[in-house]
ZADO-1210 file (C-alpha; in nm, 4 decimals, padded with zeros to 6 digits):
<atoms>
<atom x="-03.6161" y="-03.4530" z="-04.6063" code="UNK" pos="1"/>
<atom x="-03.6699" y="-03.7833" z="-04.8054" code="UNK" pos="2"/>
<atom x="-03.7357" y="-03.9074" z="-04.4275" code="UNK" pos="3"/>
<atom x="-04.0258" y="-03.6462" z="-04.3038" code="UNK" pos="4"/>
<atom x="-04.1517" y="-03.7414" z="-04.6173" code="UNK" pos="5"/>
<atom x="-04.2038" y="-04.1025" z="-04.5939" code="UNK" pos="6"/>
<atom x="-04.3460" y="-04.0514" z="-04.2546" code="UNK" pos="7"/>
<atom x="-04.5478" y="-03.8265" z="-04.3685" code="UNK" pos="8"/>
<atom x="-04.6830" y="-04.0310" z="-04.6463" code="UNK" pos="9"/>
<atom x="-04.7199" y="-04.3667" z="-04.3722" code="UNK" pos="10"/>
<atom x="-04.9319" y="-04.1382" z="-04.1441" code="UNK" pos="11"/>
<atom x="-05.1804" y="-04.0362" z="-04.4616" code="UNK" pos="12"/>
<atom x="-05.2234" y="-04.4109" z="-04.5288" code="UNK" pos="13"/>
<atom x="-05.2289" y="-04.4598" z="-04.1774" code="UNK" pos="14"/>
<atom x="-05.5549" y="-04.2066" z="-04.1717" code="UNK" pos="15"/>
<atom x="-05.6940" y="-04.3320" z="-04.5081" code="UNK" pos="16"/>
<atom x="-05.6621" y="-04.6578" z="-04.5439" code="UNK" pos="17"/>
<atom x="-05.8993" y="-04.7331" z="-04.2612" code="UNK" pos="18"/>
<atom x="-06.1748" y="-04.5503" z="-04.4505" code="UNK" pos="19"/>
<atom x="-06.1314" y="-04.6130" z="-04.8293" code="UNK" pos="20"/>
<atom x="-06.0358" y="-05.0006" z="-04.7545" code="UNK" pos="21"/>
<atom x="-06.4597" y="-05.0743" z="-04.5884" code="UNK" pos="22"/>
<atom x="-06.5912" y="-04.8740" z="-04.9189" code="UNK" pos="23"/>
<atom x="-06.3894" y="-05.0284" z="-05.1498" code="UNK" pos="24"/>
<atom x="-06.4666" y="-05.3491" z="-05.0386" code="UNK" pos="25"/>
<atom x="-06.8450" y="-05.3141" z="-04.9563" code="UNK" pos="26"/>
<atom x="-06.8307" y="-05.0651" z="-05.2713" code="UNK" pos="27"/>
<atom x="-06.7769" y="-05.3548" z="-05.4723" code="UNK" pos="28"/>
<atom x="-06.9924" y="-05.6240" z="-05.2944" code="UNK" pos="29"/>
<atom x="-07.2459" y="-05.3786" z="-05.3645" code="UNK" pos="30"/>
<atom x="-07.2604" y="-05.4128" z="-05.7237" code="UNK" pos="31"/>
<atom x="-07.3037" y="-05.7735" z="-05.6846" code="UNK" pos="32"/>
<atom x="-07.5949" y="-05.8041" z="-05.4655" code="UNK" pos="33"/>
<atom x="-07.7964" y="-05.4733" z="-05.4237" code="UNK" pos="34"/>
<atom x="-08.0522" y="-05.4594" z="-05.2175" code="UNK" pos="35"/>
<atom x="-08.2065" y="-05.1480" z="-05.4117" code="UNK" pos="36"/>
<atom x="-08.0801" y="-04.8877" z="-05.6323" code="UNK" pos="37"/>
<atom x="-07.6892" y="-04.8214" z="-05.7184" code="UNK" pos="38"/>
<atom x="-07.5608" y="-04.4766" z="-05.6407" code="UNK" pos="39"/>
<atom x="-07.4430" y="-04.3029" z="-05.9272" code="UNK" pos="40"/>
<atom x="-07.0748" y="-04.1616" z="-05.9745" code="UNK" pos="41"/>
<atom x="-07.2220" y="-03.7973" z="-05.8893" code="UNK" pos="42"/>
<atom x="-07.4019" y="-03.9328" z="-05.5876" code="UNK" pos="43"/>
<atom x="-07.0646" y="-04.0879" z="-05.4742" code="UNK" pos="44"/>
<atom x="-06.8647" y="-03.7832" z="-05.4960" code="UNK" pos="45"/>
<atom x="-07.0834" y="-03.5578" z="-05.3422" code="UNK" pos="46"/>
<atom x="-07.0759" y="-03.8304" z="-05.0526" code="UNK" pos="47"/>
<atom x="-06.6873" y="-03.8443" z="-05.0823" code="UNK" pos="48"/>
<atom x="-06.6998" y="-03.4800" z="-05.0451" code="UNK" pos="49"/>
<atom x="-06.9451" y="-03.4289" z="-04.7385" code="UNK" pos="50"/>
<atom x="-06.7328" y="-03.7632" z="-04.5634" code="UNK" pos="51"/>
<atom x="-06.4662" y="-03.4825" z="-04.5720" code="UNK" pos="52"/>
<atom x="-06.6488" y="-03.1556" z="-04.4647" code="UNK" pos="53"/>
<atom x="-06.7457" y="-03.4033" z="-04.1180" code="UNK" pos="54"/>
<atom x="-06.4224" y="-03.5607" z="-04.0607" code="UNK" pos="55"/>
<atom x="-06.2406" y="-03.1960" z="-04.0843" code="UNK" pos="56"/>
<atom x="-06.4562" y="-03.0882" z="-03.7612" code="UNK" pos="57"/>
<atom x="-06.3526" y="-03.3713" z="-03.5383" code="UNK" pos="58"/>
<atom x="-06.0361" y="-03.3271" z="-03.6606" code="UNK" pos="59"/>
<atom x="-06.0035" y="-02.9808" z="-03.5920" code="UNK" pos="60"/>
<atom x="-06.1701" y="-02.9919" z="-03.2654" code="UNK" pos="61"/>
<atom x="-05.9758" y="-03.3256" z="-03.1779" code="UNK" pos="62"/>
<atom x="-05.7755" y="-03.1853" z="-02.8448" code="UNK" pos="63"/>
<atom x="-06.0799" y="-02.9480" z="-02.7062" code="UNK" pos="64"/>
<atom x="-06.3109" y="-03.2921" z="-02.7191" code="UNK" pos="65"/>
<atom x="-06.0388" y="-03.5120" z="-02.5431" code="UNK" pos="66"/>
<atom x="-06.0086" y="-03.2534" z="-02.3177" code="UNK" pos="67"/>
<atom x="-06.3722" y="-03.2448" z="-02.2345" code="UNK" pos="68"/>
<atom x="-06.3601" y="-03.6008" z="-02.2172" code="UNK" pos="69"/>
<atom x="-06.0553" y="-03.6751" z="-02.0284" code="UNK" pos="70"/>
<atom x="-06.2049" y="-03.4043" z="-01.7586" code="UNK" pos="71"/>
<atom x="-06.5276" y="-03.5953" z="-01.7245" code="UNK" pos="72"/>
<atom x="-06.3077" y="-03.8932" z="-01.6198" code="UNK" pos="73"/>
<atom x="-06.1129" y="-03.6949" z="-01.3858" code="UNK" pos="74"/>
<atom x="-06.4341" y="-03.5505" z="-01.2132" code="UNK" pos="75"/>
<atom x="-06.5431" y="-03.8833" z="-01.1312" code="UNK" pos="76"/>
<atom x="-06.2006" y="-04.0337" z="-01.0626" code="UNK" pos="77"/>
<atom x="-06.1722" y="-04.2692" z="-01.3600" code="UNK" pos="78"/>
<atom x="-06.5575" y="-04.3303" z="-01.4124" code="UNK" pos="79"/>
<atom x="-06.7894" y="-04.4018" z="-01.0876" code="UNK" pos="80"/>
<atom x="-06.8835" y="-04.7698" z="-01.2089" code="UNK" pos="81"/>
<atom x="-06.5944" y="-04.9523" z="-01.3085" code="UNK" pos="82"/>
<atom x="-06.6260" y="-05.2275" z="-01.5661" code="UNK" pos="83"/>
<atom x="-06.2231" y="-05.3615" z="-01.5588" code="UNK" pos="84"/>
<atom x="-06.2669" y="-05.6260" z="-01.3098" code="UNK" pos="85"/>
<atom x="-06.5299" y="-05.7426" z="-01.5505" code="UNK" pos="86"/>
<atom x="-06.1982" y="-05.8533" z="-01.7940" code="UNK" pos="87"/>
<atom x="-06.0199" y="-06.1000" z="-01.6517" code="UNK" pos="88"/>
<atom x="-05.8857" y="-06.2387" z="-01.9587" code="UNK" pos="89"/>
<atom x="-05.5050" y="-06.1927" z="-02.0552" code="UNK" pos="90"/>
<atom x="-05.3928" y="-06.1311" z="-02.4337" code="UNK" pos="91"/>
<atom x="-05.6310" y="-06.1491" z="-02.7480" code="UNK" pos="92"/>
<atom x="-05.8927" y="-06.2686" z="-02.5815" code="UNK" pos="93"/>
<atom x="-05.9588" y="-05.9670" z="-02.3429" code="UNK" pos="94"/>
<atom x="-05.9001" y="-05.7650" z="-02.5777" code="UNK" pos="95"/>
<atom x="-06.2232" y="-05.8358" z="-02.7687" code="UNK" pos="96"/>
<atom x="-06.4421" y="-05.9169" z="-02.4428" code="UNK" pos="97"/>
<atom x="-06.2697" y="-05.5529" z="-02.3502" code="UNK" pos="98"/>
<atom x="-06.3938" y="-05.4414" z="-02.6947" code="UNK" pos="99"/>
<atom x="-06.7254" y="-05.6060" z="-02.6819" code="UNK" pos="100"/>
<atom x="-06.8190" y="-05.4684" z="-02.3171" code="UNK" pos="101"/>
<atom x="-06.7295" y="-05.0907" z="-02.4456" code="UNK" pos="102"/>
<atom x="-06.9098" y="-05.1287" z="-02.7737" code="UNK" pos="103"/>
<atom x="-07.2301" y="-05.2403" z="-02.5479" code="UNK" pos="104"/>
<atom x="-07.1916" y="-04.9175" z="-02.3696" code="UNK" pos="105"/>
<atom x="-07.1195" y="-04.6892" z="-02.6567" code="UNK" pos="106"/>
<atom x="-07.4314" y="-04.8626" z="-02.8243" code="UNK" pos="107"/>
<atom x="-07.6831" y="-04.7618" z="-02.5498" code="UNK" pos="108"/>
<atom x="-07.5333" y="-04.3996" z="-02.5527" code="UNK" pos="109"/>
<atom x="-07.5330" y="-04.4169" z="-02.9239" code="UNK" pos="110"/>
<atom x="-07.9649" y="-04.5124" z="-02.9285" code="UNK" pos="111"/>
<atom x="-08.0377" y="-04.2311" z="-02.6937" code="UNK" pos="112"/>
<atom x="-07.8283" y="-04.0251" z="-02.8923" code="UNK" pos="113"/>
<atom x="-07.9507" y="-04.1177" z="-03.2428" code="UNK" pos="114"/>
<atom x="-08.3558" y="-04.1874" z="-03.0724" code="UNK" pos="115"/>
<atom x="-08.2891" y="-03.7278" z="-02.9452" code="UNK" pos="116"/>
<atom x="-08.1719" y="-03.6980" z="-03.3118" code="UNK" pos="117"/>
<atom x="-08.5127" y="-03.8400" z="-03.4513" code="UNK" pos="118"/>
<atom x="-08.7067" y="-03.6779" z="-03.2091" code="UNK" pos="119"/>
<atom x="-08.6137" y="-03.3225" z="-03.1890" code="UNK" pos="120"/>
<atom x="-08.6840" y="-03.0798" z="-03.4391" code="UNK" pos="121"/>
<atom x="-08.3351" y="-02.9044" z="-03.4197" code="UNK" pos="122"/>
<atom x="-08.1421" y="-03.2380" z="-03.3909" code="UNK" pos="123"/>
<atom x="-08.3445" y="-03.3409" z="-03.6798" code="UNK" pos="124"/>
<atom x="-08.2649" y="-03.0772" z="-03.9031" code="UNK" pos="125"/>
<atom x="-07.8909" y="-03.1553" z="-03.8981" code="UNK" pos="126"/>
<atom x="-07.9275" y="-03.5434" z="-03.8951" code="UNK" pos="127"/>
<atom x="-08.1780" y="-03.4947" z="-04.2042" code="UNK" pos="128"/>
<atom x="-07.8593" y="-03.4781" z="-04.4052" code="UNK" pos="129"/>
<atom x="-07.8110" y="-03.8126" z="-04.3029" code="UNK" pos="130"/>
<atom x="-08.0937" y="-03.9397" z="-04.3869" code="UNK" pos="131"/>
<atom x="-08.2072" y="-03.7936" z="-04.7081" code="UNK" pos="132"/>
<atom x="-07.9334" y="-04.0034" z="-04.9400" code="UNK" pos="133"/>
<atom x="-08.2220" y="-04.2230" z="-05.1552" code="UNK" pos="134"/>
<atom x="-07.9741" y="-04.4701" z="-05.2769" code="UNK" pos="135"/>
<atom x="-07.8763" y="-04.5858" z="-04.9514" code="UNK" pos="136"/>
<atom x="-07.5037" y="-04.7201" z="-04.9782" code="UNK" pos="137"/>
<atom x="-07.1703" y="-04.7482" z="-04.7907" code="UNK" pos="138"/>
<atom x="-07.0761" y="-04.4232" z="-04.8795" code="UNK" pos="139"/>
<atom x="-07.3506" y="-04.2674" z="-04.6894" code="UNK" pos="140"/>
<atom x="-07.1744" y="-04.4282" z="-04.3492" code="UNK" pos="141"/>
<atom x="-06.9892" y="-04.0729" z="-04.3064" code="UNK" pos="142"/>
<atom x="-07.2555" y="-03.8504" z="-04.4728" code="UNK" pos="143"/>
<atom x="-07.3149" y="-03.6900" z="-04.1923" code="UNK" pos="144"/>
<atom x="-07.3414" y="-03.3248" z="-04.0704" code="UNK" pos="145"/>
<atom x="-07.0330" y="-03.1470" z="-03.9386" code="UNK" pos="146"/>
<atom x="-07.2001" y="-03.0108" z="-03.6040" code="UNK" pos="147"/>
<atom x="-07.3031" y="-03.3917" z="-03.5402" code="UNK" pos="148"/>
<atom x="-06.9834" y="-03.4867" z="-03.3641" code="UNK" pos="149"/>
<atom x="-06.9871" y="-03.2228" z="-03.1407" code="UNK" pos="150"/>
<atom x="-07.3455" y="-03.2944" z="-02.9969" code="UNK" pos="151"/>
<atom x="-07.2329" y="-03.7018" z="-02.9404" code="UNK" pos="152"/>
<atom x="-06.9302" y="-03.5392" z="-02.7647" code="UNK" pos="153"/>
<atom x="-07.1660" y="-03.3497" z="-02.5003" code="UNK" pos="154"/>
<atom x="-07.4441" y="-03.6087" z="-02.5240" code="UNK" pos="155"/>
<atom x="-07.2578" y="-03.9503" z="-02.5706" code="UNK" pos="156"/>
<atom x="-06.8699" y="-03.9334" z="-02.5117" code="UNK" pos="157"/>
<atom x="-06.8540" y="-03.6984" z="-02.2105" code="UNK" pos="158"/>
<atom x="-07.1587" y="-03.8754" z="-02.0130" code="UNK" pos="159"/>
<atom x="-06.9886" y="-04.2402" z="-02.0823" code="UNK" pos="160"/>
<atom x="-06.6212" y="-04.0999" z="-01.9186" code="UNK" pos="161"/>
<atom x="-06.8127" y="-03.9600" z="-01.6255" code="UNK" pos="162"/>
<atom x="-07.0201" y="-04.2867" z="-01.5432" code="UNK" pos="163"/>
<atom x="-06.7676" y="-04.5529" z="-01.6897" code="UNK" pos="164"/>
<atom x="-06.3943" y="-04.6510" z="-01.6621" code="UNK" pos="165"/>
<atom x="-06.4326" y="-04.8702" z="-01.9277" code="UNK" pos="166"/>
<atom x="-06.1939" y="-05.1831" z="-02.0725" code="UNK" pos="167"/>
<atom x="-06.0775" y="-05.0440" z="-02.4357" code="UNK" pos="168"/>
<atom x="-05.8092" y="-05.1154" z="-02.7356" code="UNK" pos="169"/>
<atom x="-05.8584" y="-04.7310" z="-02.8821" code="UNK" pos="170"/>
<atom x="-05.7354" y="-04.8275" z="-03.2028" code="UNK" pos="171"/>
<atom x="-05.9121" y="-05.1464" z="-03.2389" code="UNK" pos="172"/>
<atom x="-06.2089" y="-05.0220" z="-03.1372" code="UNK" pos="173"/>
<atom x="-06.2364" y="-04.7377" z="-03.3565" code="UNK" pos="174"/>
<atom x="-06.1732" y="-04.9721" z="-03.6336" code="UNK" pos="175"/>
<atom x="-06.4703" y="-05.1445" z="-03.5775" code="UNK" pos="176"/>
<atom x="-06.6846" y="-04.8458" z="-03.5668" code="UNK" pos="177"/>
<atom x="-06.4934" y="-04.7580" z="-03.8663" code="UNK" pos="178"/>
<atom x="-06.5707" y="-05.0926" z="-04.0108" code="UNK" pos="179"/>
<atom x="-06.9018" y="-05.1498" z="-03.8652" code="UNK" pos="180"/>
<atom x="-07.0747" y="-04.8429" z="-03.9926" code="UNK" pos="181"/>
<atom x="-06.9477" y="-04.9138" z="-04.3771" code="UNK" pos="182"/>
<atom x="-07.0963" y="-05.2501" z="-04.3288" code="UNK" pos="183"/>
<atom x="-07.4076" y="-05.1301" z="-04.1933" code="UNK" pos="184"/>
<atom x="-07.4742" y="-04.8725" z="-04.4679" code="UNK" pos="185"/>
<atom x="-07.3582" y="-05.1148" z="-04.7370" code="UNK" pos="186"/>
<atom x="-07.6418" y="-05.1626" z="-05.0336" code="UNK" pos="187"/>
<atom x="-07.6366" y="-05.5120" z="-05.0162" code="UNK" pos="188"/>
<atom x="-07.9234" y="-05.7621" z="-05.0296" code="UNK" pos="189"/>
<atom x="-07.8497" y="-05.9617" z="-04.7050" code="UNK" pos="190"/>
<atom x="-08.0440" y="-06.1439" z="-04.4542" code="UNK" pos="191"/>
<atom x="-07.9160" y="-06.2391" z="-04.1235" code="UNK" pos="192"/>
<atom x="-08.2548" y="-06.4328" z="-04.0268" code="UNK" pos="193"/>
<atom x="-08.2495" y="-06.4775" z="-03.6007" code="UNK" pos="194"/>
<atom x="-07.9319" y="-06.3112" z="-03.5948" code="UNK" pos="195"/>
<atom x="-08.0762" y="-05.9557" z="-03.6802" code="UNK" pos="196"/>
<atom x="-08.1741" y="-05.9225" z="-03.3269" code="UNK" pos="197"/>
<atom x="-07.8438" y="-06.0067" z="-03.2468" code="UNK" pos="198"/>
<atom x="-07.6302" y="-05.8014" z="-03.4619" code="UNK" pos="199"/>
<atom x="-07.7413" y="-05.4657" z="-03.6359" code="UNK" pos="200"/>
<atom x="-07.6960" y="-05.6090" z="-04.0109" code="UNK" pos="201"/>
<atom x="-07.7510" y="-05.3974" z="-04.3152" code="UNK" pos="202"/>
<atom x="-08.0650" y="-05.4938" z="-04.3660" code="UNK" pos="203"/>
<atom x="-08.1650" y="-05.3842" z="-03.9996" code="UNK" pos="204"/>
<atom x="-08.0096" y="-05.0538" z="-04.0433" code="UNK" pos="205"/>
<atom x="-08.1800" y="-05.0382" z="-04.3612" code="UNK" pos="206"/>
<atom x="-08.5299" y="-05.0353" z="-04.2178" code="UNK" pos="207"/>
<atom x="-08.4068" y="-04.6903" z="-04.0074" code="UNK" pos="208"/>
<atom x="-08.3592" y="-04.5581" z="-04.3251" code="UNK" pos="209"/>
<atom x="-08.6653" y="-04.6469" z="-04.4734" code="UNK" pos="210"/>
<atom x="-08.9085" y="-04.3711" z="-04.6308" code="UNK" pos="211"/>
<atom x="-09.2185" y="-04.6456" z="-04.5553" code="UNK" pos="212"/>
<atom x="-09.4646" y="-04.4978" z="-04.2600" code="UNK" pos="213"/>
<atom x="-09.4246" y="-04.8358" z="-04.0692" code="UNK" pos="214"/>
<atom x="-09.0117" y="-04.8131" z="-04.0349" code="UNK" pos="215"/>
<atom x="-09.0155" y="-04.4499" z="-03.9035" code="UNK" pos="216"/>
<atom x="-08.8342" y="-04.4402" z="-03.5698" code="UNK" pos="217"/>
<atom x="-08.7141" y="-04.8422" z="-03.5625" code="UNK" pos="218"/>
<atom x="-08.3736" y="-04.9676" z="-03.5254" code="UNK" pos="219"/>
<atom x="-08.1808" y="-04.6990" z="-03.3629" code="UNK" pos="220"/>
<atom x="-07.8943" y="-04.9231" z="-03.2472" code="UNK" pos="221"/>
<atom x="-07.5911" y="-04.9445" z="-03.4774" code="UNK" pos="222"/>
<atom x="-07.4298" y="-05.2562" z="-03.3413" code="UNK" pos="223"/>
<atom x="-07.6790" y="-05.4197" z="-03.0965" code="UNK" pos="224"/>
<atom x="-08.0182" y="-05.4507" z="-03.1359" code="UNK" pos="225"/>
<atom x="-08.0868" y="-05.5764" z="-02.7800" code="UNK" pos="226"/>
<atom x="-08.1345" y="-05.1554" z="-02.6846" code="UNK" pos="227"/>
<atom x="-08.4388" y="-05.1713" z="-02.9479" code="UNK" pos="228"/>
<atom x="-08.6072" y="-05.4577" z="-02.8040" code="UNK" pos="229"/>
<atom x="-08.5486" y="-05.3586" z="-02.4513" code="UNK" pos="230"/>
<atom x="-08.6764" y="-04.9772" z="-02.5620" code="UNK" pos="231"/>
<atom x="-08.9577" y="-05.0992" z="-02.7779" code="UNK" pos="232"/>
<atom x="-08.8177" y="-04.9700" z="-03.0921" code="UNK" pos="233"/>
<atom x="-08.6907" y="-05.2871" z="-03.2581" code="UNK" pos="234"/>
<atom x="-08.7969" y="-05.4050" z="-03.6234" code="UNK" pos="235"/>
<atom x="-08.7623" y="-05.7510" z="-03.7577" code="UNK" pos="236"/>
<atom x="-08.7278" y="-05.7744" z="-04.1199" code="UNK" pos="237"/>
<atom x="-08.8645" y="-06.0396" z="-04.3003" code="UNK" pos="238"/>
<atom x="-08.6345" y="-06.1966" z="-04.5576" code="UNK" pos="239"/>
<atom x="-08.7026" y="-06.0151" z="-04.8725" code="UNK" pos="240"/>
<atom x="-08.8236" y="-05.6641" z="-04.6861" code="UNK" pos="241"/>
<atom x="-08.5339" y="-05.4269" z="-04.8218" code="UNK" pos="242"/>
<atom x="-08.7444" y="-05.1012" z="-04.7826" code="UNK" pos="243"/>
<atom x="-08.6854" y="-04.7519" z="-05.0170" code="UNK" pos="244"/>
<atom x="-08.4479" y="-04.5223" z="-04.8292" code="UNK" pos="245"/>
<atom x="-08.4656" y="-04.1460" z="-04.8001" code="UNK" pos="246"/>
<atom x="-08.6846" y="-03.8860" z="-04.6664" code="UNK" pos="247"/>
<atom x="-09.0594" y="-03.8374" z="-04.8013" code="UNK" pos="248"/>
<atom x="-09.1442" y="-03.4467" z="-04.9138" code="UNK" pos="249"/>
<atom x="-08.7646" y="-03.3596" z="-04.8575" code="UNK" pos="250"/>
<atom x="-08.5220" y="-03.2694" z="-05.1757" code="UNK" pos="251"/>
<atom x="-08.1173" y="-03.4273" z="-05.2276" code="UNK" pos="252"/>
<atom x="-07.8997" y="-03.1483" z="-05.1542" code="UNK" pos="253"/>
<atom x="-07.6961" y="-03.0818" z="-05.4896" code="UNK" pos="254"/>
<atom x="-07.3737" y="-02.9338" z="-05.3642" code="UNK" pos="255"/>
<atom x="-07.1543" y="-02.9483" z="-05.0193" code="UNK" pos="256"/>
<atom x="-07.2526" y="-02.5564" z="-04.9954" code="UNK" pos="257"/>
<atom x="-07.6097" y="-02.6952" z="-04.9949" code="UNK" pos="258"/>
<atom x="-07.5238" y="-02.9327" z="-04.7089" code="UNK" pos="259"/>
<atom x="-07.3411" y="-02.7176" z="-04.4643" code="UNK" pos="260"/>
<atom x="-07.6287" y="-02.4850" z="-04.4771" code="UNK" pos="261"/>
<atom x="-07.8548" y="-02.7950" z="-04.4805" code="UNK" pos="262"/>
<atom x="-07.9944" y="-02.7203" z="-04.0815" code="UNK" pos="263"/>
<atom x="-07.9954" y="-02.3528" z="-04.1081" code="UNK" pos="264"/>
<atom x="-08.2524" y="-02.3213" z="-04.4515" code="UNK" pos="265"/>
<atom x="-08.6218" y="-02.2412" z="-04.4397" code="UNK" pos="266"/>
<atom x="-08.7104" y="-02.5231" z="-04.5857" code="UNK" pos="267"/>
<atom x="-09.0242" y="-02.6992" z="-04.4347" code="UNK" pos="268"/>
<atom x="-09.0228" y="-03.0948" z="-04.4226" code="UNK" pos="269"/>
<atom x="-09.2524" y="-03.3648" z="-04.2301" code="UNK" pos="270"/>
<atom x="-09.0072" y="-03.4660" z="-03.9271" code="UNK" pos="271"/>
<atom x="-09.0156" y="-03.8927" z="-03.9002" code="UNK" pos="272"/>
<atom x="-09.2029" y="-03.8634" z="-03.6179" code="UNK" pos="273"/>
<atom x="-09.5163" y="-03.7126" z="-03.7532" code="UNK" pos="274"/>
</atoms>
């Protein structure tokens, strides 16, 4: 018994500690050097809450979307262009140029993905939910509607094992997302100069959140912002430009019932591309 229990208890941590550690830590760097308005405690556990609600459905669905997956692999025997002789470095090293080269591809799955989610009514409705949080912070990172994941399975996860047998660490990678998109959400008042068209920063990602006419459908990318420049969607912040977040003409849902629901209510709202 005492046994089941402590592994019990290591897999929890196992499953938690890769998401509280980014928002304690960005949580806190937050309050040091905002780049707009702190969240309130109520804003943070409604966040907390709606983190939940999404991870549940992933969760849940966990072994029907590696099925799909895994069968979009097999279809094309292993991916029809394959990027492993690409990694010809042994140990650490090829691990992260393995890492790197399947981040790039997730990315440009990712803007298409996330460019469909701005430009479709429907798509917008549920990613809205996303989007709406006016205090833009770290906790936002998994604020995110639960039918989401199941659209990136069909649009981004399935297409990418089809076309790619890609070099990846599973675990490290999904650290990094896990890492990456607390980082990217983070409230903090922090300017990469050049290197913002190098690597999605905060502030970058900040501009796609912006409620400000001249940020609406700009930085789609979440790691690399070579996709934007290439796509024409790419904006360069200057150094102080740390732009109001939320959506203009639509309401902050006040509960997670409110949330759910969120795509399927009447409500009328001025979609970014308009």
């Amino acid at each position: 018994m005492a046994d089941d229990i402590l592994h019990g208890l290591i897999f929890v941590a196992g499953v938690v500690a890769p998401l509280a550690l980014p928002l304690l830590f960005f949580g806190a760097l937050e309050r040091l050097v905002p780049a707009g308005p702190l969240k309130s405690a109520r804003g943070w556990w409604l966040n907390l809450r709606l983190m939940v609600v999404y991870l549940a459905v992933p969760t849940v669905l966990a072994v029907a979307i590696k099925y799909l997956v895994s069968e979009a692999g097999t279809l094309s025997g292993g991916g029809l262009v394959d990027l492993l002789p690409w990694i010809s470095i042994s140990g650490v090293l090829g691990v992260i140029a393995g890492c790197l080269i399947y981040l790039l591809v997730w990315d440009f799955f990712y803007y298409w993905w996330h460019r469909a989610q701005h430009q479709f009514p429907a798509l917008w409705r549920m990613h809205s939910l996303h989007h709406m949080d006016e205090t833009l912070g770290v906790s936002a990172n998994m604020r995110v509607h639960w039918l989401e994941e199941i659209g990136r399975t069909v649009v981004m996860f399935m297409p990418m094992a089809f076309l790619f047998n890609l070099p990846v660490a599973t675990g490290v990678v999904a650290i990094a997302l896990t890492f990456w998109g607390a980082f990217i959400h983070s409230n903090l008042r922090l300017h990469l100069g050049p290197m913002s068209a190098v690597i999605a920063g905060p502030q970058v990602h900040r501009v796609h959140h912006s409620r400000l006419d001249q940020h609406h459908d700009r930085n789609f990318a979440a790691f690399f912002p070579v996709w934007d420049l290439v796509f024409g969607t790419y904006h360069h912040p200057a150094r102080d430009e740390f732009p109001p977040t939320g959506v203009e003409g639509m309401e902050e849902v006040g509960s997670v019932w409110e949330a759910i629901v969120h795509p399927f209510r009447g409500r009328r709202f001025r979609a970014p591309t308009e």
